[in-house]
C-alpha positions in Angstrom: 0.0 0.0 0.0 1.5 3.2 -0.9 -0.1 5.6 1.7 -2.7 5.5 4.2 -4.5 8.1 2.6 -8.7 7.4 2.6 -10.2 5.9 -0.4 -11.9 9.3 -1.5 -8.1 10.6 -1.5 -6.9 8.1 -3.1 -9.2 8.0 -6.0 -8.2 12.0 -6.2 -4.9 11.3 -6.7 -5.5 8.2 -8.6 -7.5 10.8 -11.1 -4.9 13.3 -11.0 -2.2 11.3 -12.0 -3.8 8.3 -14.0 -6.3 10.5 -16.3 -4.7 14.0 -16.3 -1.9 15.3 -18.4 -1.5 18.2 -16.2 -1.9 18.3 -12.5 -5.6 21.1 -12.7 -4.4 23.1 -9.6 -7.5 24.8 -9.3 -9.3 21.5 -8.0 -6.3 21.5 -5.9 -6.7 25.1 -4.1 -10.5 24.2 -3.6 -9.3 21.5 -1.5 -9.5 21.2 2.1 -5.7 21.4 3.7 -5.8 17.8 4.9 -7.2 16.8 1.7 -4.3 18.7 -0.2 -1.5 17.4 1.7 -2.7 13.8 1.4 -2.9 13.9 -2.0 0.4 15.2 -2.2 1.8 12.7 0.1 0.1 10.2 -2.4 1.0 11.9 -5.3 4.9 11.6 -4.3 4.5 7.9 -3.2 3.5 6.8 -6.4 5.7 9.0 -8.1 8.8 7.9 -6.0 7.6 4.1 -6.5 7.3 4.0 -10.4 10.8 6.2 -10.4 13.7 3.4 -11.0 16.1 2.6 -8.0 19.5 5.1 -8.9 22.6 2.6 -8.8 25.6 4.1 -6.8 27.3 6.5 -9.4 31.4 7.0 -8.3 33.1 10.2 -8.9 35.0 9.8 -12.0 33.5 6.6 -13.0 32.0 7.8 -16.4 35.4 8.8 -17.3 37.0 5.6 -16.4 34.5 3.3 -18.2 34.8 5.7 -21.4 38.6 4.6 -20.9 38.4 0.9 -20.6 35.9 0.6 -23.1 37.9 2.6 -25.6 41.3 0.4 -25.0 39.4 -3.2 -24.8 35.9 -2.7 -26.6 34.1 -4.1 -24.0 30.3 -3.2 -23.4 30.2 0.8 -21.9 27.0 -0.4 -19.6 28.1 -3.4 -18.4 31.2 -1.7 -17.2 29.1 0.9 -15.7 27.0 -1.6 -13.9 29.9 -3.4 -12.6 31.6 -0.4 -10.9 28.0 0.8 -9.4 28.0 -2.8 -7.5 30.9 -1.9 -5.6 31.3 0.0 -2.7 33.1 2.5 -0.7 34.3 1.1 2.7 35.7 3.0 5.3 37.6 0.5 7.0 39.0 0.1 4.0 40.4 3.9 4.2 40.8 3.9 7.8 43.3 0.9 6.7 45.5 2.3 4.3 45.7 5.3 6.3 47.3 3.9 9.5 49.3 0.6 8.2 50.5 -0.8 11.1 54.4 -1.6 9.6 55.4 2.2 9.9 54.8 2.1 13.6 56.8 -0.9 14.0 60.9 -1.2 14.4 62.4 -4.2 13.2 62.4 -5.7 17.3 58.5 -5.9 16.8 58.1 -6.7 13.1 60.4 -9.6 12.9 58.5 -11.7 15.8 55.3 -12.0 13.4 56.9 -13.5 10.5 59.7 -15.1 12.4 57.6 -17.1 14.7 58.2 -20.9 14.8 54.4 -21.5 13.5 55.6 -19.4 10.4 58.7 -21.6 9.9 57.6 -24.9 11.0 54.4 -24.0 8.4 56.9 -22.9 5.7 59.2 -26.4 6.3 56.1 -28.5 5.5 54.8 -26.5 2.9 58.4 -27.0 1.4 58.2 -30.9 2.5 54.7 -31.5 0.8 55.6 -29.8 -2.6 59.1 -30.3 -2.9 59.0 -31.9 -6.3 56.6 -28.4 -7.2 58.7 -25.9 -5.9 62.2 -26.9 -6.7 61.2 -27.5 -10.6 59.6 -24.1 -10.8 63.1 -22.7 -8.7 64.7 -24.1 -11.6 62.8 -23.2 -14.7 63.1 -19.2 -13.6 66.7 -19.2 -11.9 65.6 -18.1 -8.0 66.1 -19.9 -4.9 63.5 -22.1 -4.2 63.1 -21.6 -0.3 62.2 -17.7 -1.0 59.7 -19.0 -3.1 58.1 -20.2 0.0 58.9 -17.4 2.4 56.9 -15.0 0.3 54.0 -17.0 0.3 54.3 -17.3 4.0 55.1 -13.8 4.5 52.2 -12.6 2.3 49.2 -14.9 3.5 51.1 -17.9 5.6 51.2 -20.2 2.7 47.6 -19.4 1.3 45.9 -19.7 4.4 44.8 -15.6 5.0 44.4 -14.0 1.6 41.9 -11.6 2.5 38.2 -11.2 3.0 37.7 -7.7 0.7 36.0 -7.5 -2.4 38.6 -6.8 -4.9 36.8 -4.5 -6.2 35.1 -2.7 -3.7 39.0 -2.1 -2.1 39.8 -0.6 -6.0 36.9 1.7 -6.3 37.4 2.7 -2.3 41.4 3.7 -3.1 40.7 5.1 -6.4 37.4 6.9 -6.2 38.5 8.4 -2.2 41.4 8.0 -1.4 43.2 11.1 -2.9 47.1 10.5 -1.4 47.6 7.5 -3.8 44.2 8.2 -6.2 46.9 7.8 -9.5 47.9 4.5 -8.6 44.6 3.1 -7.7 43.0 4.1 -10.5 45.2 2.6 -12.7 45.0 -0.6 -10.8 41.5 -0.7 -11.1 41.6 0.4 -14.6 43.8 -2.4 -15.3 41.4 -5.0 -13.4 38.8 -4.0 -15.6 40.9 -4.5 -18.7 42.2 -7.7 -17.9 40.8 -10.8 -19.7 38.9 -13.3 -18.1 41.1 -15.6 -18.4 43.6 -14.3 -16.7 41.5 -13.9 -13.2 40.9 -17.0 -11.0 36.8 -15.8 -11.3 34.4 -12.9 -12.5 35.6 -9.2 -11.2 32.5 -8.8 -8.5 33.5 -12.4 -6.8 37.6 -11.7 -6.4 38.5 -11.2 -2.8 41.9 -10.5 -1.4 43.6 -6.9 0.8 42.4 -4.1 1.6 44.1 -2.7 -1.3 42.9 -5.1 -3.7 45.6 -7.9 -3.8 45.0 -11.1 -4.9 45.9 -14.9 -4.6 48.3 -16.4 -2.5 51.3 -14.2 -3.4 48.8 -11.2 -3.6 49.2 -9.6 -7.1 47.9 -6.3 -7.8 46.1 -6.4 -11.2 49.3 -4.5 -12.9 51.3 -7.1 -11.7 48.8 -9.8 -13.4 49.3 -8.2 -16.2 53.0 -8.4 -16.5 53.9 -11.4 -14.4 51.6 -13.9 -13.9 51.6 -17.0 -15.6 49.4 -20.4 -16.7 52.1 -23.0 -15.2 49.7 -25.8 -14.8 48.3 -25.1 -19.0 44.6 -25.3 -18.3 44.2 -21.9 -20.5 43.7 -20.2 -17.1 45.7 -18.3 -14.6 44.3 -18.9 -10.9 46.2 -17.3 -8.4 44.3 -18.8 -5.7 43.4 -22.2 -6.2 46.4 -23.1 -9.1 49.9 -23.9 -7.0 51.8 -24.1 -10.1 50.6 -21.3 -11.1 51.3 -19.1 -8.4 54.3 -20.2 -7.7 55.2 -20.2 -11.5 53.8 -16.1 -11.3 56.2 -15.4 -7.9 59.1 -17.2 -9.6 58.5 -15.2 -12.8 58.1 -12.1 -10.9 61.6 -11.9 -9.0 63.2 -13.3 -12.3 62.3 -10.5 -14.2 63.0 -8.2 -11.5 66.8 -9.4 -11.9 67.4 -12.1 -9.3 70.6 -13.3 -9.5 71.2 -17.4 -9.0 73.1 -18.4 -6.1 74.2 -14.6 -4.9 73.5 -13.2 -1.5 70.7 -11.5 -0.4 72.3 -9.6 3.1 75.0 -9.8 5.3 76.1 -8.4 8.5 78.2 -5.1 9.0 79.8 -3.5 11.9 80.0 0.0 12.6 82.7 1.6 14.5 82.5 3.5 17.1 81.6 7.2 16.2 80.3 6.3 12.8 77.6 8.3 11.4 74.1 6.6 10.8 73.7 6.2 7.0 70.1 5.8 5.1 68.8 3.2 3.4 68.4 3.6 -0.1 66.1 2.3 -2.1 67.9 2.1 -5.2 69.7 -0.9 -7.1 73.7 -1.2 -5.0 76.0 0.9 -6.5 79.0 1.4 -4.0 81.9 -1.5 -3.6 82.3 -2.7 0.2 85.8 -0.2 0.2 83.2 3.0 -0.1 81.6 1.8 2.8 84.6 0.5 4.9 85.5 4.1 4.4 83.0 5.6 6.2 83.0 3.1 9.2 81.2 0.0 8.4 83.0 -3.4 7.6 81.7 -6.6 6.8 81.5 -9.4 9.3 81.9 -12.0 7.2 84.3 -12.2 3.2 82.2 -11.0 0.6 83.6 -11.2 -2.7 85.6 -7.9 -4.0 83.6 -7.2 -6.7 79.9 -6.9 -4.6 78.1 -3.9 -5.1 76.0 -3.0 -2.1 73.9 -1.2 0.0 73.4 -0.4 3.6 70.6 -1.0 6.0 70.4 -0.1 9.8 67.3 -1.7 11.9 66.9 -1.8 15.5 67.0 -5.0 16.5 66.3 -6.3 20.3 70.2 -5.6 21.2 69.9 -2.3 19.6 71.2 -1.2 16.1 71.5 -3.9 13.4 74.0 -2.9 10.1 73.5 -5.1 7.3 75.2 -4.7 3.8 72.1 -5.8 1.1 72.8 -7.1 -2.3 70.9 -6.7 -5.6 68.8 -9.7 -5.0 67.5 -7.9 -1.7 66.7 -4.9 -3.9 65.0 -7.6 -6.1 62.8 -8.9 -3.1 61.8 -4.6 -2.3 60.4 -4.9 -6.2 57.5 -7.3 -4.6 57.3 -5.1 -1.4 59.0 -2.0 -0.8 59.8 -2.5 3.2 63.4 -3.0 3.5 61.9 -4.6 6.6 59.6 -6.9 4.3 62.7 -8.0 2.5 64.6 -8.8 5.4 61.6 -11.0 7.0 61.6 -12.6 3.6 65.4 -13.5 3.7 65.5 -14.7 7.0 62.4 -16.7 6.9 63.6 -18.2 3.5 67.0 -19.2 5.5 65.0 -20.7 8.3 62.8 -23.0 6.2 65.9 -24.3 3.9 67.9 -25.1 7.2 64.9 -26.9 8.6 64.8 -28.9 5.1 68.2 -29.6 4.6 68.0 -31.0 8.5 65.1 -32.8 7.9 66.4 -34.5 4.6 69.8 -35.3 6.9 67.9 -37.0 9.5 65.5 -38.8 7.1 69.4 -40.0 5.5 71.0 -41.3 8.6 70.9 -45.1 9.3 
């Protein structure tokens, strides 16, 4: 029932509406007052009930569709209807606003990836698909135990990959978020764009981060795109439910970032005393150990002449930690930019191949 106005009201407005072109105002005005305002409150009930229901419209959506369709042909309104499904969520700005890592020093951020559960997880992972992981190591020239410590870094080997739409976190970031609006956009313009058959399901059923990672080794759509790959040759890349191919799409990833085979990843320095604190930089190593023994840091262990290198100071439990990082650190701050996140990565990766190598040596002896 649309109001609860009285029949005799009702058939007013019924006549007004259903048999009139124009509303005749003068019948209106000779109304009494609580006659008038039913029938308006009748008249704007039916109106508001035959108007269609408005889908959510996004700031800067129409221009975005006009883009997407333009590059991949695809249909103008079913893009249109896709994005007007999603959602803004503010927990999913109140996330990216306050990530917990920059509060964090390296005493508090190792113990959650470093955790015996972690490693003892990341050891029978490693067990289970040894055959897996040590041909796909070898096919794309990386170690095979980082393979597994970014998996168990990013979502403890598969097990927490995220519970946000995909594309509700990509219209969130790139609709309101403005600090990082560029990026987002073109992360969501690219998950548009990308065919279906290189997603593990439709767009509106993808889950994965708050800012729209996916899978087990969570992939942002760009890096989809460029770096993901059908291992297992079903026609289909499935980051989430396909172990070869997502550890074929990490393996690819860190090869074409530049991993090197067999080189280091980081080893310790000292600093003398007095030495001034240096910066990390985030940039491939550059400078021989000699320009760093120099200005007060030597290593703690023979590294080969030749090494290019940078330095990175964290504050470990004992205090300050010096570490000299090699390219194939740099390549691990390609999949995450945390020098922190690469360092996890390293000594997570050395954890899991020394509980390996020890299992496979007490699986050996008589």
């Amino acid at each position: 029932m649309l109001c609860s106005a009285s029949r005799p009201v009702w058939k007013s407005t019924r006549k007004l509406l259903g048999y009139k072109r124009f509303f005749p105002f003068s019948k209106i005005r000779s109304m009494p007052m609580h006659r008038r305002i039913a029938v308006f409150l009748c008249s704007l009930s039916v109106l508001l009930a035959w108007m269609p229901a408005q889908a959510q419209v996004h700031p800067g959506e129409a221009a975005l569709v006009r883009e997407v369709a333009a590059a991949t042909g695809k249909d103008p309104a079913r893009l249109t209807a896709l994005l007007d499904s999603a959602h803004k969520q503010q927990s999913i700005l109140d996330a990216i606003s306050r990530p917990a890592e920059k509060k964090l020093e390296w005493k508090d951020y190792a113990p959650i990836f470093l955790g015996a559960s972690r490693i003892d997880g990341g050891i029978a992972f490693y067990r289970e698909h040894r055959a897996l992981i040590d041909a796909t190591a070898r096919k794309y020239g990386v170690a095979p135990s980082y393979l597994v410590a970014i998996l168990g870094v990013e979502t403890r080997y598969g097990r927490i990959t995220g519970k946000y739409k995909v594309l509700d976190a990509l219209v969130t970031l790139a609709f309101y978020y403005p600090p990082r609006q560029k990026f987002f956009r073109q992360q969501l313009k690219t998950l548009l764009e990308l065919p279906s058959n290189k997603l593990a399901g439709p767009i509106d059923t993808l889950t994965g981060s708050y800012a729209g990672a996916q899978g087990w080794g969570q992939f942002m759509p760009s890096s989809i795109r460029k770096y993901a790959v059908d291992a297992d040759h079903d026609g289909h890349i499935d980051l989430h439910d396909s172990l070869p191919d997502i550890l074929a799409s990490v393996a690819n990833y860190l090869h074409q970032h530049g991993w090197q085979p067999g080189e280091p990843v980081a080893a310790r320095a000292q600093a003398q005393s007095g030495t001034s604190a240096l910066p990390y930089l985030p940039v491939p190593p550059a400078h021989g150990i000699e320009h760093y023994e120099a200005l007060g840091y030597a290593p703690l262990e023979s590294l080969p002449a030749d090494a290019r290198v940078n330095l990175l100071t964290l504050q470990g439990p004992e205090g300050a930690q010096h570490w000299f990082t090699f390219n194939n650190f740099y390549v691990i701050t390609r999949y995450n930019r945390s020098p922190m996140y690469a360092m996890a990565v390293r000594d997570l990766a050395r954890a899991i191949a020394a509980g390996v190598h020890d299992a496979r040596t007490a699986e050996a002896a008589p």
